[in-house]
C-alpha positions as CSV (number, residue, x, y, z in Angstrom):
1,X,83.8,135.9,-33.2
2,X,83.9,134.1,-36.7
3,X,80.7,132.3,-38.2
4,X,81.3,129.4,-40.4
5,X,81.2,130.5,-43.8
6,X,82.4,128.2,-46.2
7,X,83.1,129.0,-49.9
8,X,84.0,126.1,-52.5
9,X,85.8,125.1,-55.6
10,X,87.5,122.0,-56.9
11,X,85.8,119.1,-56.9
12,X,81.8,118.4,-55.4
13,X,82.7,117.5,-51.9
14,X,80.1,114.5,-52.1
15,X,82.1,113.0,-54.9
16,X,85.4,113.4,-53.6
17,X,88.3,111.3,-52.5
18,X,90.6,114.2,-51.3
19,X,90.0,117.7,-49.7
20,X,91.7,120.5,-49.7
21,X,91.1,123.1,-46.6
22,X,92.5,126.8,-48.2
23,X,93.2,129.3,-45.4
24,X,93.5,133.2,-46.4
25,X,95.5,135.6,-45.1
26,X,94.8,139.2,-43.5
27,X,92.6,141.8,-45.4
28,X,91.7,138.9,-48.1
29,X,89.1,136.7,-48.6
30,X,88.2,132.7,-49.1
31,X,87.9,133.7,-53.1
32,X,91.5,134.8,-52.9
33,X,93.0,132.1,-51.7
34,X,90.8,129.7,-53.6
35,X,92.2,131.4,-56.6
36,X,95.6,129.8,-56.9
37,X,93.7,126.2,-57.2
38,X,94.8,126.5,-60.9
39,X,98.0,126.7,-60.4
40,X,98.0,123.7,-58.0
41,X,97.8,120.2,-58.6
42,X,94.1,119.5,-56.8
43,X,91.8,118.8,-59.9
44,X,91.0,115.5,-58.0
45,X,89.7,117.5,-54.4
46,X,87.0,119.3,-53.0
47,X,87.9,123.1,-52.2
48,X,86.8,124.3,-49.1
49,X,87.9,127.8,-48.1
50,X,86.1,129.1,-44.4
51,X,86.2,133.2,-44.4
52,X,87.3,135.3,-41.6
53,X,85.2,137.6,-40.0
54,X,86.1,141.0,-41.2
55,X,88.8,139.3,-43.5
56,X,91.0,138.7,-40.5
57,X,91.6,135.3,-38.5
58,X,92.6,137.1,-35.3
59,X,93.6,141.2,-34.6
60,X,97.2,141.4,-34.0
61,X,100.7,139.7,-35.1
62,X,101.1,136.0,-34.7
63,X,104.2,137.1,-32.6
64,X,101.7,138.5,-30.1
65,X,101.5,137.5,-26.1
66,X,98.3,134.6,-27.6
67,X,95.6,136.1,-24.8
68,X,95.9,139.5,-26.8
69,X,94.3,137.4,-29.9
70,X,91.6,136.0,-27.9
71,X,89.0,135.0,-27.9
72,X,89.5,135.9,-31.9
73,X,92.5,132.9,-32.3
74,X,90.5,129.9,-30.6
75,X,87.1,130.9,-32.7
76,X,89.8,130.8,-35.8
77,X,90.9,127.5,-34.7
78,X,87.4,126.4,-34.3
79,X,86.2,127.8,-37.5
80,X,89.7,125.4,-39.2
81,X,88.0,122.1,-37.0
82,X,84.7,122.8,-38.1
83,X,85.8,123.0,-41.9
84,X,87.8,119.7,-41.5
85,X,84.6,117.8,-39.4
86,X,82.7,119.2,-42.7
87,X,85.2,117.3,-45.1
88,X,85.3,114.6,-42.6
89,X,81.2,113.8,-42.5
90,X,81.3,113.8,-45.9
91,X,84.0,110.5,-45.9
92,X,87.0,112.1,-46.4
93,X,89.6,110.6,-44.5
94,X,92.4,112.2,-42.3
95,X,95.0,111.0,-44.8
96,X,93.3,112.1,-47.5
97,X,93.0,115.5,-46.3
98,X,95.0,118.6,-47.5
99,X,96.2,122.1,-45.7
100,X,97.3,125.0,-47.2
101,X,97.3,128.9,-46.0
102,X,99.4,132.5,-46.9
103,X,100.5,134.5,-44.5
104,X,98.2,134.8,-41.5
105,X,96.2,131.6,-42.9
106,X,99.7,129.9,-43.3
107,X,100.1,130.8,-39.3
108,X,96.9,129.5,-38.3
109,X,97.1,126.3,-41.1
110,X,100.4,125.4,-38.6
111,X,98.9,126.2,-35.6
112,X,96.4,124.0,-36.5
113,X,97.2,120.8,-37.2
114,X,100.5,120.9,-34.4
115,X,97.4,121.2,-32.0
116,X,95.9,118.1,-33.7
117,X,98.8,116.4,-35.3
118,X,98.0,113.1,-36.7
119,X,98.7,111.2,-40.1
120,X,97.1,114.1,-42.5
121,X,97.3,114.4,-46.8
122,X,100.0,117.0,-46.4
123,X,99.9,120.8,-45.5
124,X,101.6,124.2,-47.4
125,X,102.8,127.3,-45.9
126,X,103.5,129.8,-47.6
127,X,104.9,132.2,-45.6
128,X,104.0,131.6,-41.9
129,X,104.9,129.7,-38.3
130,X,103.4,128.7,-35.5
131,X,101.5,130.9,-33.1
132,X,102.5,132.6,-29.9
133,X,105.3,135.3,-28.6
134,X,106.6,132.2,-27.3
135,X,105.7,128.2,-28.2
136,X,103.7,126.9,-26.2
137,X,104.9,123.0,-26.6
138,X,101.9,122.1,-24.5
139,X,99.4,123.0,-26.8
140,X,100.8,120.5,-29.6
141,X,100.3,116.7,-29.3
142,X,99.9,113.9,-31.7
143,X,102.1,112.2,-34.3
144,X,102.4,113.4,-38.0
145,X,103.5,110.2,-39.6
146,X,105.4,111.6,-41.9
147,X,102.9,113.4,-42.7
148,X,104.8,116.2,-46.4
149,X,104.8,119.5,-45.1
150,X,105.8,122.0,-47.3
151,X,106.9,125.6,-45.6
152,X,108.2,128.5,-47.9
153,X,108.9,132.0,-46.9
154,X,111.3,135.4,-47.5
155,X,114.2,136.7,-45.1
156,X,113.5,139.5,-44.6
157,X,109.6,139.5,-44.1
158,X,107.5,142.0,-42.4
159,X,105.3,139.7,-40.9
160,X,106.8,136.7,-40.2
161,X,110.5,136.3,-39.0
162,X,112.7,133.6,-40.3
163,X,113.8,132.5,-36.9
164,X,110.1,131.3,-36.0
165,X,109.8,129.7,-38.9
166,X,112.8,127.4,-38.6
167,X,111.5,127.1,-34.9
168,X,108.4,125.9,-36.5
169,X,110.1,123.4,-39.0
170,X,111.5,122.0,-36.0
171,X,108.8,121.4,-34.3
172,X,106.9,119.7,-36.6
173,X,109.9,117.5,-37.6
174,X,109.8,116.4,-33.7
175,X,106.1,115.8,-33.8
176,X,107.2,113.1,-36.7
177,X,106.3,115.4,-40.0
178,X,108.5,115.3,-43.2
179,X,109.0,119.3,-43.5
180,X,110.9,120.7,-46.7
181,X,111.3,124.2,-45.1
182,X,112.8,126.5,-48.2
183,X,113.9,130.4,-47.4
184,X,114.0,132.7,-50.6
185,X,116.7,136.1,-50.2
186,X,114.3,139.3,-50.3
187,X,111.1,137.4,-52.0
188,X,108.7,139.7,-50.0
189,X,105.9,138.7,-48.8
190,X,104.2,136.7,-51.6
191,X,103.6,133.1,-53.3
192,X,106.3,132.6,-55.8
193,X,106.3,130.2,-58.9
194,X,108.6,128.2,-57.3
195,X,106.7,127.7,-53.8
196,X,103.6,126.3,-55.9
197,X,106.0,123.9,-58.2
198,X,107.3,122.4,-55.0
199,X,103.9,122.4,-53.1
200,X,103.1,120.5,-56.3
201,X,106.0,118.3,-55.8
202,X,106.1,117.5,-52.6
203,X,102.8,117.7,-51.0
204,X,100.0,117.0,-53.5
205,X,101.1,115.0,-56.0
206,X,102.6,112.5,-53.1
């Protein structure tokens, strides 16, 4: 199961208006993913990146039956909740708080808040969808508020097919969230300039 373990950048979080929750992907780490901070536009926000046990959120694909990721996917979930209560006891406000993950973090950042949907800073994907061989619609409640999400990603990926992610775009438009959903021909499975400029764009500098 994971331990919190939170690593920061950015701004102190004691001093902050806005927060930024980073979310890595398989094999990497919280340093990883808090490295593309200069290339974003979050000068103003507190960094706070939680790291997987064993540098994985949960063991097999997000396209998985979910009880074969358990009990690692609920602790991963947990671990995302106990990162945002951190931000949130040191008076950062729900609409003042930022998502963003790669890959398997992108998965679990949209898994995340569709289980707690609610008026939120904004959210990036960069390459994920929501959890589950199939959706469980059950599991998602709440109202975004227009609430920017930004979701990038390649067709063909490995990982993550195209089909769930317009699946998930849908979704989260239902659940009232302004999604800009963009699929790049043969990116592979990676960040591209042009996914940060518009996560720029569209999410953080809203």
């Amino acid at each position: 199961m994971h331990t919190l373990n939170i690593i920061t950048g950015g701004k102190e979080l004691s001093k902050a208006s806005r927060a930024l929750i980073m979310l890595h992907g398989r094999g990497a780490s919280a340093e990883d993913i808090l490295s593309l901070a200069p290339y974003l536009d979050v000068t103003d926000m507190a960094l706070l990146a939680p790291q997987a046990t064993n540098h994985t959120w949960y063991p097999y694909s997000f396209m998985a039956p979910v009880q074969e990721n358990e009990p690692w996917l609920s602790s991963a979930i947990d671990m995302v909740h106990q990162t945002v209560k951190t931000a949130s006891d040191a008076g950062i406000a729900s609409e003042n708080m930022y998502f963003l993950g790669f890959s398997q973090g992108a998965c679990l950042t949209l898994e995340y808040i569709a289980r707690q949907a609610q008026r939120y800073g904004g959210a990036v994907a960069f390459t994920g969808g929501l959890i589950g061989e199939q959706l469980d619609t059950g599991n998602y409640k709440g109202d975004f508020k227009q609430t920017p999400v930004f979701i990038g990603t390649s067709n063909p990926d490995f990982h993550v097919p195209v089909e769930r992610v317009h699946a998930s775009t849908e979704l989260l438009k239902q659940m009232n969230a302004d999604v800009t959903e963009k699929v790049y021909p043969n990116m592979g499975h990676t960040i591209s300039a042009d996914e940060i400029s518009l996560a720029n764009q569209l999410v953080f500098n809203r």
